[in-house]
DRENDO-1510 file (C-alpha; in Angstrom, 1 decimal, always signed):
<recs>
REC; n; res; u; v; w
REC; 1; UNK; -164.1; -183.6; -18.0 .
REC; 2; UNK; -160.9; -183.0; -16.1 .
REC; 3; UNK; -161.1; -179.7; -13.6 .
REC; 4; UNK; -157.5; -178.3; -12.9 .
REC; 5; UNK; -156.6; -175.5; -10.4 .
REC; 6; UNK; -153.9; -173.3; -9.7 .
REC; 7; UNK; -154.5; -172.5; -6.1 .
REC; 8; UNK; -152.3; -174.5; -4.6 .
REC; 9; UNK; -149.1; -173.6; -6.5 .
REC; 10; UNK; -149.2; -170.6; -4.3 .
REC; 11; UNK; -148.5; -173.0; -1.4 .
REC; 12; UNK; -144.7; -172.9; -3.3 .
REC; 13; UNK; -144.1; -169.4; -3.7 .
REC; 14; UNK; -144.3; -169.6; -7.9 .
REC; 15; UNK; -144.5; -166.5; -9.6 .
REC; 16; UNK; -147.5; -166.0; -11.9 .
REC; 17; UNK; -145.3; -166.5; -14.8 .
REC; 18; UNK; -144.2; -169.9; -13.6 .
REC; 19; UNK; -147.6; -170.9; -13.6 .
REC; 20; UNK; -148.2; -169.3; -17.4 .
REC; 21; UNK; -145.4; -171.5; -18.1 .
REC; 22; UNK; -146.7; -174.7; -16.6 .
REC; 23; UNK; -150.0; -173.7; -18.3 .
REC; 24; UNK; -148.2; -172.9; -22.1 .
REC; 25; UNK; -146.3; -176.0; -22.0 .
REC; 26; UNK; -149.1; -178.6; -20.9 .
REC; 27; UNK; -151.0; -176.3; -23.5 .
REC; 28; UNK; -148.9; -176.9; -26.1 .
REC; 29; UNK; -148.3; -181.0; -25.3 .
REC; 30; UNK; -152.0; -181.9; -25.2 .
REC; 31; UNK; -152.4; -180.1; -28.6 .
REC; 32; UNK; -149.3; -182.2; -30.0 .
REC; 33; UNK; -150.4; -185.3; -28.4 .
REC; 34; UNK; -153.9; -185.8; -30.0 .
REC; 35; UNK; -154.3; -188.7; -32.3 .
REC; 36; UNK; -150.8; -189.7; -30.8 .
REC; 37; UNK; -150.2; -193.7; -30.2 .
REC; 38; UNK; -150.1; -194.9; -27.2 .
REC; 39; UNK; -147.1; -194.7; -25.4 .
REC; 40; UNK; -145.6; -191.6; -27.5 .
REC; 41; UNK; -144.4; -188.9; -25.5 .
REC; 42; UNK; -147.6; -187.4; -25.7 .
REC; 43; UNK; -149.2; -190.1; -23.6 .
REC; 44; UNK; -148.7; -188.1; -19.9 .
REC; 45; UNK; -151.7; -189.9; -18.4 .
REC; 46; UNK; -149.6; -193.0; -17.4 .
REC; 47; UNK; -147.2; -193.8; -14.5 .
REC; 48; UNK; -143.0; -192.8; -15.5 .
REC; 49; UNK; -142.4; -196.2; -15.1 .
REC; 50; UNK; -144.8; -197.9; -17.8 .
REC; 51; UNK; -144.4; -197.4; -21.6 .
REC; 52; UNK; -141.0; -197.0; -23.9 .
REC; 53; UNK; -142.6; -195.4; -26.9 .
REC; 54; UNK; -140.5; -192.8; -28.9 .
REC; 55; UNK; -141.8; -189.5; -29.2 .
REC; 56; UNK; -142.3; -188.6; -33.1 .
REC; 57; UNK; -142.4; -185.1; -33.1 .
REC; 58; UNK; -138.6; -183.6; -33.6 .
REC; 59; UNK; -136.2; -183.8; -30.8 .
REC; 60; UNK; -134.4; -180.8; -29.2 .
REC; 61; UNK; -130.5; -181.6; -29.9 .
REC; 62; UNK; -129.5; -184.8; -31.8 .
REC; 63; UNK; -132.1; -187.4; -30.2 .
REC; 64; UNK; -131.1; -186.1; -26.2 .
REC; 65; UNK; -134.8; -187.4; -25.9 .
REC; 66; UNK; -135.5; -190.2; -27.7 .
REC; 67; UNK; -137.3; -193.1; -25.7 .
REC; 68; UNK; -138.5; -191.2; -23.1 .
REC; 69; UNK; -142.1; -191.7; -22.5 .
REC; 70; UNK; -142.9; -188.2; -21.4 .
REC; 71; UNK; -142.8; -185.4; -24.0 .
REC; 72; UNK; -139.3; -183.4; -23.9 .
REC; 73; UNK; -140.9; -179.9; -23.1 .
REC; 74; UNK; -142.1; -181.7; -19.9 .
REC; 75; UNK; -138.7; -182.8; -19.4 .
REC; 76; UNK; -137.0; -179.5; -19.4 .
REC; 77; UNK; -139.4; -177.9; -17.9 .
REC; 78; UNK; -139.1; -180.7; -14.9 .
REC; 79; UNK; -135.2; -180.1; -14.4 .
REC; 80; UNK; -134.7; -176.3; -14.9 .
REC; 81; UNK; -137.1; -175.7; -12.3 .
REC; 82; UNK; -136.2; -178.0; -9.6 .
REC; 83; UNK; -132.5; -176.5; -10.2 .
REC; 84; UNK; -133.9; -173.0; -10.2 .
REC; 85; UNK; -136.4; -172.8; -7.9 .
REC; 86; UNK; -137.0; -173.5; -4.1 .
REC; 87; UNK; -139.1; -176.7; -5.1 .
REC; 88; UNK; -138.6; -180.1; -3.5 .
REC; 89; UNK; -139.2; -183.0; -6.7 .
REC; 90; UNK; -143.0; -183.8; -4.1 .
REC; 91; UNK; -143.7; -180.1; -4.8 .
REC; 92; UNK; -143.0; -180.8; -8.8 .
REC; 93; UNK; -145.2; -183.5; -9.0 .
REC; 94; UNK; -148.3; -182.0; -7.4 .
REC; 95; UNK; -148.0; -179.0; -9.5 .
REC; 96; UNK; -147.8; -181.4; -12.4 .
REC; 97; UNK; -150.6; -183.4; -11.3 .
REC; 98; UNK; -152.4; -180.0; -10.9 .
REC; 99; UNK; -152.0; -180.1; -14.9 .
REC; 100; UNK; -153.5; -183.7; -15.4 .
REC; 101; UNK; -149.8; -185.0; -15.7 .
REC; 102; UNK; -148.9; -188.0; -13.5 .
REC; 103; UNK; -145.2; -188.7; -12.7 .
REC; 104; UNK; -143.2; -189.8; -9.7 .
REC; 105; UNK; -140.6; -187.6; -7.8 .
REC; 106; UNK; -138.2; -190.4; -8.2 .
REC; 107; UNK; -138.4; -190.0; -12.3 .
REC; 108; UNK; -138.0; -185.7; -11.6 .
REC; 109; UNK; -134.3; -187.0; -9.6 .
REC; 110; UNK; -133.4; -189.5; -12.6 .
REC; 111; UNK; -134.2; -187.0; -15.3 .
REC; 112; UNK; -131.6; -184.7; -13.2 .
REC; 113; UNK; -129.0; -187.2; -12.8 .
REC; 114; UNK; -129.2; -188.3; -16.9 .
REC; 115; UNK; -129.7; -184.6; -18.2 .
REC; 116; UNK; -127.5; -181.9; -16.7 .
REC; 117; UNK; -124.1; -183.0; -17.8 .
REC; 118; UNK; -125.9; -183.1; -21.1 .
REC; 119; UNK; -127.7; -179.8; -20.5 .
REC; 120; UNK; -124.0; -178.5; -19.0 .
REC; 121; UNK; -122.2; -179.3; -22.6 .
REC; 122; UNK; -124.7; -177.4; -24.6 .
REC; 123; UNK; -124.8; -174.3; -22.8 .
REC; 124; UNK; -121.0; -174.2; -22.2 .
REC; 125; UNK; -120.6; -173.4; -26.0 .
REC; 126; UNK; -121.9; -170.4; -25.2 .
REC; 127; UNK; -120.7; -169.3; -22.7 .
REC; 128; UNK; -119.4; -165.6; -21.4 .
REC; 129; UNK; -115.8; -165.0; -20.3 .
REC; 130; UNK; -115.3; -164.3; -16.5 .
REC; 131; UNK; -113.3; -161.7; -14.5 .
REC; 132; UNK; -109.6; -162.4; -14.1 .
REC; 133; UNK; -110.3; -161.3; -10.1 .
REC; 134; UNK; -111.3; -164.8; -8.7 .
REC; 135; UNK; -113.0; -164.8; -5.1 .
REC; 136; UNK; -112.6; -168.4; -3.9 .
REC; 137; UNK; -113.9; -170.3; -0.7 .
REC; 138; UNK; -114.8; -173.6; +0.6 .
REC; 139; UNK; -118.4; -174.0; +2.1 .
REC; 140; UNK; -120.5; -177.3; +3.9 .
REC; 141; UNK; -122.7; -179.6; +2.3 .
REC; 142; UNK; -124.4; -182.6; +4.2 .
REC; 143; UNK; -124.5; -185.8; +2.2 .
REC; 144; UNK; -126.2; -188.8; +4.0 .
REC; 145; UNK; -125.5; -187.4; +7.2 .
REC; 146; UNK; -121.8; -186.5; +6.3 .
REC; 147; UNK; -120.2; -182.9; +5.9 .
REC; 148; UNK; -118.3; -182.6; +2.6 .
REC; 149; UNK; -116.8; -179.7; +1.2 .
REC; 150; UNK; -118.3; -177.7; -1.6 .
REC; 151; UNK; -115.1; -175.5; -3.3 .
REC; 152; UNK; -116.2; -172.4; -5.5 .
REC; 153; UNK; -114.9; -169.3; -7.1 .
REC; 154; UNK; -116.5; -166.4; -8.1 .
REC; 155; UNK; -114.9; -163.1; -9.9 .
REC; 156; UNK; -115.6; -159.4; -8.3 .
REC; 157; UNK; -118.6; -159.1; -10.3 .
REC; 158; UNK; -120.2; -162.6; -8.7 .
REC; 159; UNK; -120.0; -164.3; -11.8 .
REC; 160; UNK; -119.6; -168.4; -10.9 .
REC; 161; UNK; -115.7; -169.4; -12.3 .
REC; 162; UNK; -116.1; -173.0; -11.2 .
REC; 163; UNK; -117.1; -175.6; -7.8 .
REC; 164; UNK; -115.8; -178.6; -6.7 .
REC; 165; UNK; -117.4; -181.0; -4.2 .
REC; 166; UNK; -114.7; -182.8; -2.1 .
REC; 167; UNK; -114.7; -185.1; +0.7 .
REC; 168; UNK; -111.9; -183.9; +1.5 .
REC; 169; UNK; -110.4; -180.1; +2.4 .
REC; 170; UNK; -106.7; -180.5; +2.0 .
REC; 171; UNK; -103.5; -179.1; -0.2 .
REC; 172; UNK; -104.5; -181.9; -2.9 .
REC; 173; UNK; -108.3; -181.1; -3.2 .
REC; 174; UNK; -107.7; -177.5; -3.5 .
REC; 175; UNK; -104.3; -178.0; -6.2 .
REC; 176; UNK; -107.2; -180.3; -8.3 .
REC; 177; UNK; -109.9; -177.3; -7.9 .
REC; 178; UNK; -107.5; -174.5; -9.5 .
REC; 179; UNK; -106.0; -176.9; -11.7 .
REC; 180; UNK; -109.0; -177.2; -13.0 .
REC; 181; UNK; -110.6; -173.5; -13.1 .
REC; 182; UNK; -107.7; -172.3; -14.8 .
REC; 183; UNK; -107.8; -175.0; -17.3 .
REC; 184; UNK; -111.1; -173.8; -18.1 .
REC; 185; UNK; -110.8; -170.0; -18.2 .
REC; 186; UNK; -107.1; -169.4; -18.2 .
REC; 187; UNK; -105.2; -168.4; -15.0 .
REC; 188; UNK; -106.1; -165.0; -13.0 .
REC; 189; UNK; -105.1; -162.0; -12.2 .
REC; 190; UNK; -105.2; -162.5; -8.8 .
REC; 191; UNK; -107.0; -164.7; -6.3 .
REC; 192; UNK; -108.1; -164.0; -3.0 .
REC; 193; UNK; -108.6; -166.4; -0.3 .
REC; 194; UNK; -109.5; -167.0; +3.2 .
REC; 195; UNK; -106.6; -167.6; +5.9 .
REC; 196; UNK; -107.3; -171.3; +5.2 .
REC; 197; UNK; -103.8; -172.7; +5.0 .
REC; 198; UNK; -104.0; -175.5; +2.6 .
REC; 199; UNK; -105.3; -172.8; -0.3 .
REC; 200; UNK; -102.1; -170.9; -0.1 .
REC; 201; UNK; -99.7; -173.4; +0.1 .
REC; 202; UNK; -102.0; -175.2; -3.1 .
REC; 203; UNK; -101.1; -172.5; -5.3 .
REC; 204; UNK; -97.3; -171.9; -4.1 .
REC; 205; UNK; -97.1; -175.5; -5.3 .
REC; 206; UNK; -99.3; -175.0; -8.6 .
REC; 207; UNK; -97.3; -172.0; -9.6 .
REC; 208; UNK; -93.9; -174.1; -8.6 .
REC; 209; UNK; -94.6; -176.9; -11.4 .
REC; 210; UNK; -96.0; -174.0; -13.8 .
REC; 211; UNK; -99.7; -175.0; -13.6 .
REC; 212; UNK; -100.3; -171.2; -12.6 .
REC; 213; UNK; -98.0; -168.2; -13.7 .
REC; 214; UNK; -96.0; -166.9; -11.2 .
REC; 215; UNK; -97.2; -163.2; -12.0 .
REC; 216; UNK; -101.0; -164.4; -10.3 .
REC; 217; UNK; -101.5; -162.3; -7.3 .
REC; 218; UNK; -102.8; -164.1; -3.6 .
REC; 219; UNK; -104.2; -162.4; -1.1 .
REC; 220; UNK; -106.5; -162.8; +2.1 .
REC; 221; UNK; -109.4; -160.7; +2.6 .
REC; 222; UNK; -112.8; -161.9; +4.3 .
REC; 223; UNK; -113.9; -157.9; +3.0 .
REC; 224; UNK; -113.6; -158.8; -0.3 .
REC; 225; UNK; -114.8; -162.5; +0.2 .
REC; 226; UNK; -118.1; -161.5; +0.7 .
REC; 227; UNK; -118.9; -161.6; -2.9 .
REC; 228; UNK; -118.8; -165.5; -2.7 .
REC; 229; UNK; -120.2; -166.1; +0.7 .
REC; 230; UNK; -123.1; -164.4; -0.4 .
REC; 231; UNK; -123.0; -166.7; -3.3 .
REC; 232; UNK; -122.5; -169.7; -1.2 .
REC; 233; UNK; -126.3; -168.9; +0.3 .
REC; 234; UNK; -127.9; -169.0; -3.1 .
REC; 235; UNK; -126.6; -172.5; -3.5 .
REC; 236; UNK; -127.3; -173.6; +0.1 .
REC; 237; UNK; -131.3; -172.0; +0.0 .
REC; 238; UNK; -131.8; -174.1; -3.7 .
REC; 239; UNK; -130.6; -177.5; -1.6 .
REC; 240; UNK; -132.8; -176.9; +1.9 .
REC; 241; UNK; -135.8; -178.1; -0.2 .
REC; 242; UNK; -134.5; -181.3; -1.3 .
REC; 243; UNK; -134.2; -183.0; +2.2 .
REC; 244; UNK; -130.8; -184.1; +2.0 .
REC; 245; UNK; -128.9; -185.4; -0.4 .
REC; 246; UNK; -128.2; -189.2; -0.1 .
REC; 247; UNK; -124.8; -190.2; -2.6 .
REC; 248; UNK; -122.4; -188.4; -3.2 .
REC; 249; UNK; -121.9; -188.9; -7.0 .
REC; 250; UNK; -125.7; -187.7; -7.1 .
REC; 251; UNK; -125.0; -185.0; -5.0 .
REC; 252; UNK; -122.3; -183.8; -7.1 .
REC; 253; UNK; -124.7; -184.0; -10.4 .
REC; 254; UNK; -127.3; -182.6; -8.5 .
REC; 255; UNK; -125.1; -178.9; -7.8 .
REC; 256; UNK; -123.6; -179.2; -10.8 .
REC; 257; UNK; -127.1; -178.5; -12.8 .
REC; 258; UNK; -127.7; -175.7; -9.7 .
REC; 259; UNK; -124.8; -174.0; -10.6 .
REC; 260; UNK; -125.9; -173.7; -14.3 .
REC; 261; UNK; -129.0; -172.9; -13.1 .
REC; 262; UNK; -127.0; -169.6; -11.0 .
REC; 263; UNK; -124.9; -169.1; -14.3 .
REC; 264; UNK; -128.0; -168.9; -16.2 .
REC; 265; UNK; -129.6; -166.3; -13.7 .
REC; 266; UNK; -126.3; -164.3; -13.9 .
REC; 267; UNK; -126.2; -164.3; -17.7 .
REC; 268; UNK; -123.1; -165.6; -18.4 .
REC; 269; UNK; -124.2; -167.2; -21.9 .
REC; 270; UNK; -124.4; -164.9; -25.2 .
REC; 271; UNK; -127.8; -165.9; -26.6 .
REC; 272; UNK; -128.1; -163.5; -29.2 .
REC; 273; UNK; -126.4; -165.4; -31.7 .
REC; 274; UNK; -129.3; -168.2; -31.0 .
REC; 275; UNK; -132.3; -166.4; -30.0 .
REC; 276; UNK; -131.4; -163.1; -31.8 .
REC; 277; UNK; -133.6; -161.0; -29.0 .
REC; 278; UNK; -134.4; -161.4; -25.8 .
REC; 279; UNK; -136.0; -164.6; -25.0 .
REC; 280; UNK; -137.9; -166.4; -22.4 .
REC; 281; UNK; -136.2; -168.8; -20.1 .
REC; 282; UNK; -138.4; -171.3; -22.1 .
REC; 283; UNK; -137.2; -170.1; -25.3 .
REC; 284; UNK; -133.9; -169.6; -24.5 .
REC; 285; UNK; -133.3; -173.3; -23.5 .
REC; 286; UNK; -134.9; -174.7; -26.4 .
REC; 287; UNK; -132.4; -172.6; -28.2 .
REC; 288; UNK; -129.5; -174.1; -26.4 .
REC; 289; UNK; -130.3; -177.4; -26.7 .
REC; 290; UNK; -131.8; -177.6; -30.8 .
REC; 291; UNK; -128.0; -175.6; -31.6 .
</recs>
């Protein structure tokens, strides 16, 4: 008979309804999985690397996880909580194997890398307009040993307009990173910036060719800035546990799901339409991705 204990997840600082979760959603797999073949999803005993079996219970979305050999609750649980939380993908896998489920940290990062544009395309449909008082700033990311730039815009309430990660910090990156924010949400109000040059003379030239209006407002103000510093440290505290991040392509997948994570703690998606009441962060993303 296999003993499990929770003791150690207090080693990661998880809340006691993280560790409900872990224990509703193990719950609920080892009651689907019996009398399943094996190699279905609900065969967790084995290694992430053996087995290609296809999971016969009813995918969430239109087959997103189809061929995977670990069941999709699993999955999502995996991702949204190494994007969340302040949990490396070792700390994942012990608390997984505290369950009776064996994986390897290197599957936790691949599920990451394959999922979030995915997971990104389904909540986007529902998402919440933002402010038209943008708060934008660059911050520093270390990839393989190398500073890179991390661009990002918030408006006056702190809600996350867009990011950018940029090897570079020049006139071009930051024409390419409003370019592309107002693209997505229509141009501002007004923007307020640091006393970086390049930023300024980046929208002088976006508002010259008619990419932005000419009625959009610019102004400098580290007072007002504070909103997205203090943002920046949200992002920075989720990366410290992974131990550095070694490409940048990954790197750039990797804050792209934490920034949905942030959007999805600031509640910038109407659910009701979905969940019609308020949901669990579990229920809530099986919502998203079955629409």
């Amino acid at each position: 008979m296999l003993v499990t204990s929770i003791d150690p997840l207090a080693a990661y600082k998880v809340s006691d309804d993280l560790i409900l979760e872990l224990m509703s959603v193990t719950a609920s797999v080892e009651d689907d999985s019996e009398g399943a073949s094996v190699g279905s999803g609900g065969n967790l005993k084995g290694s992430a690397s053996d087995g290609n079996g296809w999971d016969d219970r009813t995918d969430l979305g239109t087959g997103l996880f189809r061929g995977r050999h670990f069941d999709q609750e699993i999955i999502i649980l995996c991702i949204r909580w190494y994007l969340t939380y302040k949990l490396s993908s070792r700390d994942l896998v012990q608390m997984m194997a505290e369950r009776g489920i064996t994986l390897a940290h290197t599957t936790i990062l691949r599920w990451v890398q394959r999922y979030v544009p995915d997971f990104e395309k389904r909540w986007i449909q529902d998402a919440r307009a933002v402010g038209d008082s943008w708060r934008v700033d660059e911050t520093y990311i270390k990839v393989k040993g190398q500073w890179v730039y991390l661009y990002r815009a918030v408006d006056k309430q702190g809600r996350t307009v867009d990011f950018l990660l940029s090897k570079r910090r020049d006139v071009v990156t930051a024409k390419r990173f409003f370019s592309n924010a107002a693209k997505q949400h229509g141009a501002p109000r007004v923007i307020t910036l640091d006393g970086y040059a390049a930023s300024h003379r980046a929208v002088a030239k976006l508002k010259e060719v008619g990419t932005l209006p000419g009625r959009v407002r610019i102004r400098s103000s580290k007072y007002l800035n504070n909103v997205v510093e203090q943002d920046h440290r949200r992002i920075k505290q989720r990366l410290r546990p992974m131990l550095g991040l070694k490409r940048f392509e990954t790197a750039a997948v990797t804050i792209w799901g934490i920034e949905l994570a942030e959007k999805i703690e600031k509640q910038q998606f109407n659910l009701k339409p979905l969940t019609g009441k308020a949901a669990t962060a579990r229920e809530s993303w099986a919502a998203v991705l079955a629409a």
